[in-house]
Structures are given as structure tokens and as C-alpha cells.
DRENPA-3360 file (N, C-alpha, C; in nm, 2 decimals, always signed):
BEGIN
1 = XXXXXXXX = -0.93/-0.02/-0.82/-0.91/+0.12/-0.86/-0.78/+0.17/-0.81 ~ -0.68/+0.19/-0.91/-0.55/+0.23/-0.90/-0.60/+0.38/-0.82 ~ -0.49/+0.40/-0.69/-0.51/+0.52/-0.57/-0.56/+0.48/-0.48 ~ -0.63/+0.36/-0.47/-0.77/+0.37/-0.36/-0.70/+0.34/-0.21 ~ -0.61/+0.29/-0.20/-0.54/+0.26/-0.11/-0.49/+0.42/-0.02 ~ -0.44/+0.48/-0.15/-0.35/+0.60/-0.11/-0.48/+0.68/-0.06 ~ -0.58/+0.69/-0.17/-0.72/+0.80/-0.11/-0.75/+0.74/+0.07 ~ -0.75/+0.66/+0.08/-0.80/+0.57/+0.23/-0.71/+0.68/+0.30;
9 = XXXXXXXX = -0.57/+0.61/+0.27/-0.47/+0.66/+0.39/-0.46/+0.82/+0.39 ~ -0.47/+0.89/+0.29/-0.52/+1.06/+0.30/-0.60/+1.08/+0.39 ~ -0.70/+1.05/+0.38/-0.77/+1.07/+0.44/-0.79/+1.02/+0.62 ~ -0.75/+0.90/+0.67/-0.72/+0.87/+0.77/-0.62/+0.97/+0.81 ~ -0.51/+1.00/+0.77/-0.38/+1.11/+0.84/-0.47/+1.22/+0.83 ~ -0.59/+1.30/+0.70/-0.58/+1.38/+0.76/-0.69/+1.38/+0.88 ~ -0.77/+1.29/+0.93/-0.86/+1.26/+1.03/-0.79/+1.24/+1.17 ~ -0.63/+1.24/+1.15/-0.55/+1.16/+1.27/-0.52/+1.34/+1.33;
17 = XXXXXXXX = -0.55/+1.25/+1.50/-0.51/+1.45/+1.58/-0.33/+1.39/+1.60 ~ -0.28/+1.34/+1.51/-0.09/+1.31/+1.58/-0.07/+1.38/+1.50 ~ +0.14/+1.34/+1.54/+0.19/+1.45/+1.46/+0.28/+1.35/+1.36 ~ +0.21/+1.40/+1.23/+0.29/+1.35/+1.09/+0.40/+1.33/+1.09 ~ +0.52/+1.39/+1.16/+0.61/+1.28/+1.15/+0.67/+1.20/+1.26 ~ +0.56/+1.16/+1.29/+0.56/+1.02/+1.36/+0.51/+0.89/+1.24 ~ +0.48/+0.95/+1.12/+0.48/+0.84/+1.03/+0.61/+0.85/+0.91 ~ +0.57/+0.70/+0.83/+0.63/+0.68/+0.75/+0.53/+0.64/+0.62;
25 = XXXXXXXX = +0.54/+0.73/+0.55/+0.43/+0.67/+0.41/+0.52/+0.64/+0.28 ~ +0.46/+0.49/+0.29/+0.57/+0.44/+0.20/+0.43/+0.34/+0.09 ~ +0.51/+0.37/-0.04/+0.43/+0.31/-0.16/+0.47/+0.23/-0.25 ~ +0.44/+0.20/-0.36/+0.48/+0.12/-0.39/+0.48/+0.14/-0.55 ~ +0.59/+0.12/-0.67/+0.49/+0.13/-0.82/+0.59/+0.04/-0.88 ~ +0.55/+0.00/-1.03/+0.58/-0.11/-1.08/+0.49/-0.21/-1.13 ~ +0.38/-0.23/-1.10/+0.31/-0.32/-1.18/+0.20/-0.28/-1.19 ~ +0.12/-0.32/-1.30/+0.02/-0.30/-1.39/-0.09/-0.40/-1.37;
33 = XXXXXXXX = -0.24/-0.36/-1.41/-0.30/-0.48/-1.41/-0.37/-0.52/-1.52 ~ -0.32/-0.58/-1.63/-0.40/-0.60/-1.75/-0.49/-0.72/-1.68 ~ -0.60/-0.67/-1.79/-0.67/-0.81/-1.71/-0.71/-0.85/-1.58 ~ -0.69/-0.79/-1.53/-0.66/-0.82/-1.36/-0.55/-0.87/-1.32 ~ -0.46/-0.94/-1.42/-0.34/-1.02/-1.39/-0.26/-0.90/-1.32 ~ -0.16/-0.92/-1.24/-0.04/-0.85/-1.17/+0.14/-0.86/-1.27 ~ +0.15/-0.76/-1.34/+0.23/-0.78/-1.42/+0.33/-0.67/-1.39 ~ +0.49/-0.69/-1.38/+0.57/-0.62/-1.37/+0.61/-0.49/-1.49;
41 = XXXXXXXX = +0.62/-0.40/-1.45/+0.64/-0.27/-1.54/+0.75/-0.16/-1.47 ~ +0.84/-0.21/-1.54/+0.99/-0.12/-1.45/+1.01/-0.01/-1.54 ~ +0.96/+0.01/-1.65/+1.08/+0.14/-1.70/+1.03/+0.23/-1.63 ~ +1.12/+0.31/-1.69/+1.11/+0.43/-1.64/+1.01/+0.53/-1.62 ~ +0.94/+0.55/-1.72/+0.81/+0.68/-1.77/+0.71/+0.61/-1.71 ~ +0.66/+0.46/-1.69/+0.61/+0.41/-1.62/+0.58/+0.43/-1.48 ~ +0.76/+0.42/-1.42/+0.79/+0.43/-1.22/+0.76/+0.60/-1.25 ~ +0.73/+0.67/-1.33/+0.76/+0.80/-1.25/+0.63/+0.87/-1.30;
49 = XXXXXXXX = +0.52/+0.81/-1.35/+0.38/+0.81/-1.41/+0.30/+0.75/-1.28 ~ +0.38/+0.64/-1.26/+0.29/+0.59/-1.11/+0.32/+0.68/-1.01 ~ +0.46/+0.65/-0.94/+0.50/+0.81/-0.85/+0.37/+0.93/-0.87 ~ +0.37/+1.00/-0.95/+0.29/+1.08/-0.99/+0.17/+1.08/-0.94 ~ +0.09/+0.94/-0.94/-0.04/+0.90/-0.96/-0.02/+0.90/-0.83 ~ +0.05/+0.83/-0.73/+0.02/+0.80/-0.61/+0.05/+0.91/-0.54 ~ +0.14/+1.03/-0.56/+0.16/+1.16/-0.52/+0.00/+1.26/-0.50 ~ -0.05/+1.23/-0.64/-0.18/+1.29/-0.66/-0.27/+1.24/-0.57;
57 = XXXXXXXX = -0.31/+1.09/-0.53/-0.37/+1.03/-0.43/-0.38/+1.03/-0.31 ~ -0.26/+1.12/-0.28/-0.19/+1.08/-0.13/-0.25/+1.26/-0.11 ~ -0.28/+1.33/-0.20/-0.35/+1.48/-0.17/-0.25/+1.54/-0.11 ~ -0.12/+1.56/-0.14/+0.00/+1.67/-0.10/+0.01/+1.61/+0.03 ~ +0.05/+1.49/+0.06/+0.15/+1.39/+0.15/+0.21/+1.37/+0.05 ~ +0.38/+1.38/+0.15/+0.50/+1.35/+0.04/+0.52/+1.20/+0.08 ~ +0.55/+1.14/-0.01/+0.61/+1.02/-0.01/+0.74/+0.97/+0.07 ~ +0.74/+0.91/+0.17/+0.89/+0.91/+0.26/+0.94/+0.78/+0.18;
65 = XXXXXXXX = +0.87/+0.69/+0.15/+0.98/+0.57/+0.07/+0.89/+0.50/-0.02 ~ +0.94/+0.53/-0.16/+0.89/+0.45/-0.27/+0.96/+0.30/-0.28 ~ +0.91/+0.20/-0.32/+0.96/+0.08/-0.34/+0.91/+0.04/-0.49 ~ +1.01/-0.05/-0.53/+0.99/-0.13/-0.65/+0.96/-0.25/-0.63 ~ +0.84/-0.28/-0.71/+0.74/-0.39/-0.71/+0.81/-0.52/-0.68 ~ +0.87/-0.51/-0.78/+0.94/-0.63/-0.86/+1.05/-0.63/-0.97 ~ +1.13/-0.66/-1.02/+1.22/-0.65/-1.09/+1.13/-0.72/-1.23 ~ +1.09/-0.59/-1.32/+1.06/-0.64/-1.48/+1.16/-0.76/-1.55;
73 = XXXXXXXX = +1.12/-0.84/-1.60/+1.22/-0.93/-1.69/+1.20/-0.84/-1.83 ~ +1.13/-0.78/-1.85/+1.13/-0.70/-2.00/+1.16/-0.58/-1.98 ~ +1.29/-0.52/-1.91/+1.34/-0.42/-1.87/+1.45/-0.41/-1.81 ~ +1.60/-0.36/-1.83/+1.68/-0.37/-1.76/+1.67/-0.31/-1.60 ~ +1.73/-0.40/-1.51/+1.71/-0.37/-1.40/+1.79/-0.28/-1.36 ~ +1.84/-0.21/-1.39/+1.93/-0.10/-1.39/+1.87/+0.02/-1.41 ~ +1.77/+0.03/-1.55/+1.67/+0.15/-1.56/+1.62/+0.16/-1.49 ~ +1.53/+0.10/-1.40/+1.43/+0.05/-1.31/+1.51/+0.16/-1.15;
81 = XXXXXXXX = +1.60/+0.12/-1.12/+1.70/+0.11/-1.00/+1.71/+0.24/-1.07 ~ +1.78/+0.35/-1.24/+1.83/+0.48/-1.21/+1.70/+0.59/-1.23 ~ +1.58/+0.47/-1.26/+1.42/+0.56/-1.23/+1.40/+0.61/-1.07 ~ +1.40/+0.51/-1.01/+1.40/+0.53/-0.87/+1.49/+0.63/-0.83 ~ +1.59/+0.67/-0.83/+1.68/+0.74/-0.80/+1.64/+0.87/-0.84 ~ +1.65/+0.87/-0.98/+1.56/+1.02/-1.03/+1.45/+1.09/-0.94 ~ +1.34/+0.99/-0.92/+1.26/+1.04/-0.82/+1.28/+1.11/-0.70 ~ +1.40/+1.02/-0.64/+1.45/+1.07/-0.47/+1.55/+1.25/-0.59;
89 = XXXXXXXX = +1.60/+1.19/-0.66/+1.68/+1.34/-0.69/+1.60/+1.44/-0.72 ~ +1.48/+1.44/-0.80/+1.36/+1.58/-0.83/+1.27/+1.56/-0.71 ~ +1.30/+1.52/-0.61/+1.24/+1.53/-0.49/+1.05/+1.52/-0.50 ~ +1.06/+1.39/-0.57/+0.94/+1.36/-0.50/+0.90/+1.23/-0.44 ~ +0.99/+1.16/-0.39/+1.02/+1.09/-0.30/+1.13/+1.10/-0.20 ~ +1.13/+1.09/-0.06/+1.24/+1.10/+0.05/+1.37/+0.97/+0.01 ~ +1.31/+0.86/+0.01/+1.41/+0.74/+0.01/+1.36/+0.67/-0.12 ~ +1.45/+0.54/-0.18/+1.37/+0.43/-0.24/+1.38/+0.32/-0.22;
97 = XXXXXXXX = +1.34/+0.20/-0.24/+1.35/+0.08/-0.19/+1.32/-0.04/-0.27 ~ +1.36/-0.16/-0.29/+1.33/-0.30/-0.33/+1.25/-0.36/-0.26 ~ +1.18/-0.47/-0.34/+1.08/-0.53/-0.29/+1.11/-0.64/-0.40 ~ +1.11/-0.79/-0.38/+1.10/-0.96/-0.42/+1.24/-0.98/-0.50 ~ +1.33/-0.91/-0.47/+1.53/-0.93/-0.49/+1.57/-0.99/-0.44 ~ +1.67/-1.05/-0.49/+1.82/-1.11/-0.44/+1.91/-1.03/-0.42 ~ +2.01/-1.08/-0.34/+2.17/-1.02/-0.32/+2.21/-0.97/-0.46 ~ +2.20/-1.05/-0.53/+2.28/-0.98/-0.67/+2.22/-0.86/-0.71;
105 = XXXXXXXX = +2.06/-0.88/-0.71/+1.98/-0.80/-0.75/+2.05/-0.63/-0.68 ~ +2.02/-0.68/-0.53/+2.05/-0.58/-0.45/+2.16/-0.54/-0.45 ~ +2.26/-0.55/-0.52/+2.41/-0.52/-0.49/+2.38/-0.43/-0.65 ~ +2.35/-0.43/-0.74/+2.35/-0.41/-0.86/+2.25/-0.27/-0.80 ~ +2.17/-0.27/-0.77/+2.08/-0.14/-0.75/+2.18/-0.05/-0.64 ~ +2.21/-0.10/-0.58/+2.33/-0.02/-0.43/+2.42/+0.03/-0.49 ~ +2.49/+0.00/-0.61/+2.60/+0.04/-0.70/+2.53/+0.16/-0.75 ~ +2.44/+0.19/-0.77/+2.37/+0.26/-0.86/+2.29/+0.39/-0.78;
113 = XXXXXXXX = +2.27/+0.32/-0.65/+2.15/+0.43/-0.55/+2.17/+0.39/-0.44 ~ +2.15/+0.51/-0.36/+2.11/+0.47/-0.21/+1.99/+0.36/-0.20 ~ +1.98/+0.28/-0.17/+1.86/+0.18/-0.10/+1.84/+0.16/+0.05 ~ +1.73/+0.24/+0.07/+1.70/+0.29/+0.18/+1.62/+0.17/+0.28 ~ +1.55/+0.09/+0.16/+1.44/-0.03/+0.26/+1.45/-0.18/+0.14 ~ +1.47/-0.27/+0.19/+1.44/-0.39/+0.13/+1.30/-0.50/+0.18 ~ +1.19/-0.48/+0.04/+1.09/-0.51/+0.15/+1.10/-0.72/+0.11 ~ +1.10/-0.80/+0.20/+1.07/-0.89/+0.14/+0.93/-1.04/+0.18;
121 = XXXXXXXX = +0.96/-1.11/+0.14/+0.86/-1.24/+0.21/+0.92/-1.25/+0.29 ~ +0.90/-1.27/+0.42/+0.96/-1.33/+0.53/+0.87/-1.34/+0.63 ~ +0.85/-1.47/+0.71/+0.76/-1.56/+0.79/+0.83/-1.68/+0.85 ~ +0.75/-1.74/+0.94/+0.82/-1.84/+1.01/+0.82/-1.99/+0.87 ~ +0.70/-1.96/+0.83/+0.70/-2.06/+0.68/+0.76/-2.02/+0.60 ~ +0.81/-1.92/+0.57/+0.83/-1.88/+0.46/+1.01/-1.79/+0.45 ~ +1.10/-1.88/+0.48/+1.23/-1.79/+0.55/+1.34/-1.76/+0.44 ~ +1.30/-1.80/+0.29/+1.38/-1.81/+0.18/+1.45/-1.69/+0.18;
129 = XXXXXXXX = +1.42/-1.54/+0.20/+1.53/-1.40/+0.17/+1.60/-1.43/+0.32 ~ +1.59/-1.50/+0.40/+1.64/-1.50/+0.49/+1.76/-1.57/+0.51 ~ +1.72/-1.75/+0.41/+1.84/-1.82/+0.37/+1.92/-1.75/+0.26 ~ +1.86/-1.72/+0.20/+1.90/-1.68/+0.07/+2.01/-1.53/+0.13 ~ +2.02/-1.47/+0.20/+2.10/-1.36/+0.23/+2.08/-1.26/+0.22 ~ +1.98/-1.21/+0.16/+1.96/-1.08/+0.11/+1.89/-1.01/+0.21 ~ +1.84/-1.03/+0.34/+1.79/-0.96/+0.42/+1.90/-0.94/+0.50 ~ +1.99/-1.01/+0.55/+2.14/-0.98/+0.61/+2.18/-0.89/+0.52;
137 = XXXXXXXX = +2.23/-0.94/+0.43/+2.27/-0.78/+0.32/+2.20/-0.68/+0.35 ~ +2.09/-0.66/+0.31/+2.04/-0.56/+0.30/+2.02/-0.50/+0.51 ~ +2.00/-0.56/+0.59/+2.02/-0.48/+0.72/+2.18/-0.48/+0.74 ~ +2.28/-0.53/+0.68/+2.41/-0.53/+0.70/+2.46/-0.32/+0.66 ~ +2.38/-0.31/+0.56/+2.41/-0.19/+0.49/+2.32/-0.08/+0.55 ~ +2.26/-0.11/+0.64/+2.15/-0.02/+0.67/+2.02/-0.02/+0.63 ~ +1.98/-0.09/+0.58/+1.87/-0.05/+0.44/+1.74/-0.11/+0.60 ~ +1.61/-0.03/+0.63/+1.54/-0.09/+0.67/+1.43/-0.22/+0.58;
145 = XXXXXXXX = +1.42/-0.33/+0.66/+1.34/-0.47/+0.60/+1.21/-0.46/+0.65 ~ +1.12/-0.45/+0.53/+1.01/-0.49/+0.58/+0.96/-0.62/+0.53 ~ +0.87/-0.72/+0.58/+0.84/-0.83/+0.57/+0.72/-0.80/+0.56 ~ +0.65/-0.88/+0.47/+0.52/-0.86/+0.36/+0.54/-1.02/+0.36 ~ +0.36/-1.02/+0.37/+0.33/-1.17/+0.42/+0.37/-1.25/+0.48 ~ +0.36/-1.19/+0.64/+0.42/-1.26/+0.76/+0.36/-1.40/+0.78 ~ +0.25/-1.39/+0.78/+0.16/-1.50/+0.85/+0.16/-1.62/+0.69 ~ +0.18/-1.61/+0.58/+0.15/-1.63/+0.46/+0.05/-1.67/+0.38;
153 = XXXXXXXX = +0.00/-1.53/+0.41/-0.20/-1.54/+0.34/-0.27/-1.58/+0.40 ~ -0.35/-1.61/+0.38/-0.51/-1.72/+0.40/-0.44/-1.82/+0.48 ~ -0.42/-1.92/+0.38/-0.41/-2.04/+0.42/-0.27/-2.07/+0.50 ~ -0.19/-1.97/+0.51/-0.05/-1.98/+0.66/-0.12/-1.95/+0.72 ~ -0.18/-1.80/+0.78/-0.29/-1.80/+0.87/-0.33/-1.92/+0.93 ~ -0.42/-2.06/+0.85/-0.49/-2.13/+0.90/-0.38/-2.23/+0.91 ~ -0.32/-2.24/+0.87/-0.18/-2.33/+0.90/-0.18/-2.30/+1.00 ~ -0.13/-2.18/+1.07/-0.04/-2.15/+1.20/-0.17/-2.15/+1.31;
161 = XXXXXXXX = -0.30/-2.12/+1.29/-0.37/-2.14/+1.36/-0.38/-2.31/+1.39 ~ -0.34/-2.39/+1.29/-0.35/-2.54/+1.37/-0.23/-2.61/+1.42 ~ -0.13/-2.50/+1.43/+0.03/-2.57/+1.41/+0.00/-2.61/+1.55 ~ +0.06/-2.75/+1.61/+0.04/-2.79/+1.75/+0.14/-2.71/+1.81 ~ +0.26/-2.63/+1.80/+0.40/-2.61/+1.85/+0.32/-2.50/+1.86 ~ +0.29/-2.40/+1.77/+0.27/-2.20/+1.76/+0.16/-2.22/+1.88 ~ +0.05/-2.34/+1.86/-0.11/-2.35/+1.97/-0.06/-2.32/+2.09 ~ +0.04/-2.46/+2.12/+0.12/-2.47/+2.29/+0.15/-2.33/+2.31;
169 = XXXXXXXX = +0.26/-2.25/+2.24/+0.33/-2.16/+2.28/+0.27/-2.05/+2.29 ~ +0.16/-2.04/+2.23/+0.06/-1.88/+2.21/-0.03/-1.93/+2.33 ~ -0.07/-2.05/+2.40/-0.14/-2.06/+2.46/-0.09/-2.01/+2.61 ~ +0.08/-2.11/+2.61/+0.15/-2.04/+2.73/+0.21/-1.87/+2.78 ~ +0.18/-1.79/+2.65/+0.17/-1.65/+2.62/+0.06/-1.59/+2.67 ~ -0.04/-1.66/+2.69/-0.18/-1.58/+2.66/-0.22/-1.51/+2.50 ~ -0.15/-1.57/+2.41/-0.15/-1.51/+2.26/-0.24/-1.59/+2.19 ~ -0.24/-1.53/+2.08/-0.29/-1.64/+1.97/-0.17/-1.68/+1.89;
177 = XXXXXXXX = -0.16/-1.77/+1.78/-0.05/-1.81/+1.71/-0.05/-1.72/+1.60 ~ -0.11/-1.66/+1.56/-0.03/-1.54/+1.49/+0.02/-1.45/+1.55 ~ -0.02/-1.40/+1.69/+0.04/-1.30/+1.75/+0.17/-1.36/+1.76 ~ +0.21/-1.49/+1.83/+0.33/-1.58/+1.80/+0.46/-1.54/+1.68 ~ +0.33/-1.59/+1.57/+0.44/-1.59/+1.44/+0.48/-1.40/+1.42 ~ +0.36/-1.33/+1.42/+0.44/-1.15/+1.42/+0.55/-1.14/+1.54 ~ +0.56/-1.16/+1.69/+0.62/-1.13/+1.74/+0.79/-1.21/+1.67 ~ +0.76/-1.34/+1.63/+0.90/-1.41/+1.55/+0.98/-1.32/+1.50;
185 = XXX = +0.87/-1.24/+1.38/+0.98/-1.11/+1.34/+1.05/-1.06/+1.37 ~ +0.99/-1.01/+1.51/+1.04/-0.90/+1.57/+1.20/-0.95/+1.65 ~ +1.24/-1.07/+1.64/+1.31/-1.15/+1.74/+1.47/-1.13/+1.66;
% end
């Protein structure tokens, strides 16, 4: 159910006795689900149709950072990057951000827009935006990085729960090995 995420979190903030801006509500638009499949959808009327949808969801919480799914291959990535932008300019998003780019990618949207967050894979298994450079880019410029699929699913989960090295070291922690692999991040 496209929202259901956003209805949850409404409702938790408005159930929360803190003060709202001690958070950051950040979303996400760009893909579609025909079928169930997860398919990329950058144009424009699309990113600002979703915006909309998740605006509506979110029950008058504003959005502090929209991100882009993915970069469409059946859409220039440029429309995509000056949709996003539009958004932060008619103010109904604070910041906007990338999510599964490269350095080129990211240099090409920066030319174009502030990018405020680069969200990417990044895990102890999984360090490719990390070789690859685009997470240094992107914290070299400011942009905050979030790392989406730390542990990597299911089955890194159960990896890292049998890794002999993460066992030893979470055991000499008093941790578990995923506590291990999140604190990595943080390092």
C-alpha cells in the first residue's frame, strides 16, 4: 500500500511527547510497482505526483529530505535531478538527495542542485560506494550519507552472525555481531 510507511510514521510523531525538530523526515520517490516488480520512474510529473502522495501521508509533516530512488534508464538523469530541485524551490521539500549513484552521476546532479544527502549500500560486506568514491565525494561536499543495508539483508545478517572474526570481537564487546558491523559505520 503506497503511504503505509508514511501513515505509520504520522502517526508515531504524532503519538511522540518530543520536540519535532529533533527529527529528520526523510522519503523517498521514484519507483513504481507494476506487478509487484520495483521499477525506476524519474520523470518529472511522476517525482512530484509521489512528493505529493507522501506529503498527503505524512498528514501536514513537511518533508526535510526527499531522495531519488534510483536513476531511471528511460529518463534523462538530469530531468530527474531538475524535478527534485523544483520541489525544494515550491517548497515542499527542505533538502533533496540521491540514493544507488556514482561520482559521475553525482557530479552531474551537483551541477544542477544542491544535494543535500547521498544515500548509499554501504556495510562491512558490502563497501563498493565506498571503493568506488562516491561516498567521499559526496561527504567531501557536505552532502550527509546514509547507508541502507548495513548488515546486507537476511542472509548478511546470518553471515555476520556466523563470521568467526565479528563472533570473537562482539563477544570481547559484550555485543552481538551486528551491533559490531552498525557500530563499523559509525567508525
Amino acid at each position: 500500500d503506497a503511504g503505509q510507511n508514511e501513515r505509520l510514521l504520522a502517526r508515531a510523531i504524532a503519538a511522540w511527547a518530543g520536540d519535532r525538530a529533533e527529527l529528520t523526515i526523510v522519503t523517498k520517490g521514484g519507483l513504481v510497482r507494476p506487478e509487484g516488480r520495483w521499477v525506476a520512474d524519474g520523470r518529472a510529473s511522476h517525482l512530484r505526483s509521489a512528493c505529493e502522495a507522501s506529503l498527503s501521508a505524512l498528514g501536514g509533516l513537511g518533508v526535510d529530505l526527499y531522495l531519488l530512488h534510483a536513476p531511471d534508464p528511460r529518463t534523462d538523469f538530469a530531468t530527474s535531478v531538475r524535478a527534485l530541485a523544483r520541489l525544494r524551490e515550491d517548497g515542499l521539500v527542505k533538502a533533496i538527495g540521491l540514493s544507488n549513484v556514482n561520482v559521475k552521476l553525482l557530479e552531474e546532479a551537483r551541477a544542477l542542485a544542491p544535494i543535500a544527502s547521498l544515500e548509499a549500500r554501504v556495510g562491512p560486506f558490502d563497501d563498493r560506494a565506498i571503493r568506488g568514491g562516491v561516498v567521499e565525494r559526496a561527504l567531501g561536499h557536505g552532502a550527509r550519507v546514509l547507508a541502507y543495508s548495513p548488515l546486507g539483508g537476511p542472509a548478511g545478517a546470518r553471515r555476520c552472525a556466523r563470521d568467526p572474526v565479528l563472533r570473537a570481537v562482539a563477544k570481547d564487546l559484550d555485543a552481538t555481531p551486528a551491533e559490531v558491523m552498525l557500530a563499523w559505520l559509525g567508525s
